[in-house]
C-alpha positions in Angstrom: 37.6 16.0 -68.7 40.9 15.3 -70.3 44.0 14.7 -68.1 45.7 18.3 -69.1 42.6 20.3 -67.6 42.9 18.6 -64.4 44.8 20.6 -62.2 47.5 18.6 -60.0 47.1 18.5 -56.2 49.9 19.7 -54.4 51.6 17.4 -52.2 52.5 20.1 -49.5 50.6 20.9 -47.0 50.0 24.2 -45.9 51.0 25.2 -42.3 50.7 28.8 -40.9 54.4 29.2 -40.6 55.4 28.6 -44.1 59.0 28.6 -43.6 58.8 24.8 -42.3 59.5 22.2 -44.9 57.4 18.8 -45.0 60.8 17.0 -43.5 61.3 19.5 -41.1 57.4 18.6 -39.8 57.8 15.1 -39.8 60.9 15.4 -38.0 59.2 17.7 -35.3 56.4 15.2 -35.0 58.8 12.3 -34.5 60.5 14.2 -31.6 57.3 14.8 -30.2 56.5 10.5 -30.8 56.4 8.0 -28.3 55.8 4.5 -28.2 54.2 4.1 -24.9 52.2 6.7 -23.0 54.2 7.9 -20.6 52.5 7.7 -16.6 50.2 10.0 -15.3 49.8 11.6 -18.7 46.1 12.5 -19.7 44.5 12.6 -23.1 44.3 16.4 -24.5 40.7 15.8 -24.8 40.2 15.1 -21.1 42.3 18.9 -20.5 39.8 20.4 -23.3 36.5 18.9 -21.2 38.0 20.9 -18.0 39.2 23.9 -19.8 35.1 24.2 -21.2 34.2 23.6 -17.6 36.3 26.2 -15.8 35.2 28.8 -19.0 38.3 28.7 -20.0 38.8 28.8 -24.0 39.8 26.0 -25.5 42.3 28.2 -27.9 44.2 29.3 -24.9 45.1 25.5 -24.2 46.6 25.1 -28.1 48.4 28.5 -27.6 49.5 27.1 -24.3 50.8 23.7 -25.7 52.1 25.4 -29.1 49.5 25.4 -31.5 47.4 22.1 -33.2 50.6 20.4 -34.3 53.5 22.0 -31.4 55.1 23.0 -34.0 55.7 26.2 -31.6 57.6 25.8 -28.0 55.3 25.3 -25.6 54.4 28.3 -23.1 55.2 26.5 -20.5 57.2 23.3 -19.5 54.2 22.0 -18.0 52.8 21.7 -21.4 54.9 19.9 -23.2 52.7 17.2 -24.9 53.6 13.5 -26.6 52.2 12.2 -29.9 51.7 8.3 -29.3 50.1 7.4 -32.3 47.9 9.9 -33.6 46.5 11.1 -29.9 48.5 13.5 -28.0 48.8 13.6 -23.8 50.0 16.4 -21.2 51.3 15.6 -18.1 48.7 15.2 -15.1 49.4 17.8 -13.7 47.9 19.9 -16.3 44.5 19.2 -14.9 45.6 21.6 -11.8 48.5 23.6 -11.9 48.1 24.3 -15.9 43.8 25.2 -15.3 45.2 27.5 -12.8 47.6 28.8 -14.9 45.2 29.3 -18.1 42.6 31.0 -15.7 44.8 33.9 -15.4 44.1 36.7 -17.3 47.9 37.6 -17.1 49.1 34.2 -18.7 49.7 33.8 -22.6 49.0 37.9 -22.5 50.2 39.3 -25.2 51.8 42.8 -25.0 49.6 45.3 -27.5 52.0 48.0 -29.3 50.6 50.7 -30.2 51.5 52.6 -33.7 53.6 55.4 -33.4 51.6 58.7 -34.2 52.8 59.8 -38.0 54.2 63.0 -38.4 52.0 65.6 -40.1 53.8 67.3 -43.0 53.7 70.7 -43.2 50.3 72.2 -44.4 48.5 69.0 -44.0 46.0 68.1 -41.1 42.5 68.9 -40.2 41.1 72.0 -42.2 39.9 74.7 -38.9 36.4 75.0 -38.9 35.2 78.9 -39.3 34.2 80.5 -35.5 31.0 81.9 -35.3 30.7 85.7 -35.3 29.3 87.1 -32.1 27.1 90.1 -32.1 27.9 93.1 -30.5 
């Protein structure tokens, strides 16, 4: 295959909010960095294990904490996560208050707005169906 036909990789990744710019990312993630992990901070994976045990989806968490990356503002203070390295931690408290939270229906509910009804124009709309003749 000759060098011209291959097609070049792009070096940017995709994110769901395409407005953000690879520097803007990495300077989001090294807000998020630390060196140490902070105290009584628990691995996201150990949050995910209860959240599967208390039924609670998984996806509700990442919403909670502001998506895969936090490249959102978290839901709630109490889940505000750190990067150190590559493994990301929520405060301990998580494992209570923040299940309790997430097992509320009403939490991370999103309001559902309904399209307004468009107007007919005139001499449009449903065709009326003939009525049946009654005998006499």
């Amino acid at each position: 295959m000759a060098d011209e036909q291959v097609k070049e990789k792009s070096t940017r990744r995709t994110y769901r909010d395409e407005s953000w710019t690879e520097e803007q990312v990495k300077a989001r993630r090294a807000e998020l960095t630390r060196e140490e992990v902070p105290e009584g901070y628990v691995k996201v994976s150990e949050v995910d294990a209860a959240c599967r045990a208390a039924g609670i989806p998984v996806s509700k968490l990442v919403r909670a904490f502001g998506g895969d990356r936090g490249m959102s503002a978290p839901a709630h203070p109490l889940f505000a996560f750190v990067y150190v390295g590559r493994t990301r931690y929520l405060p301990g408290k998580v494992l209570t208050e923040g299940l309790e939270m997430l097992a509320s229906p009403e939490f991370l509910k999103t309001v559902r707005k309904r399209k307004p009804k468009a107007k007919a124009a005139e001499g449009t709309g449903p065709v009326k169906k003939a009525q049946k003749k009654t005998k006499v």
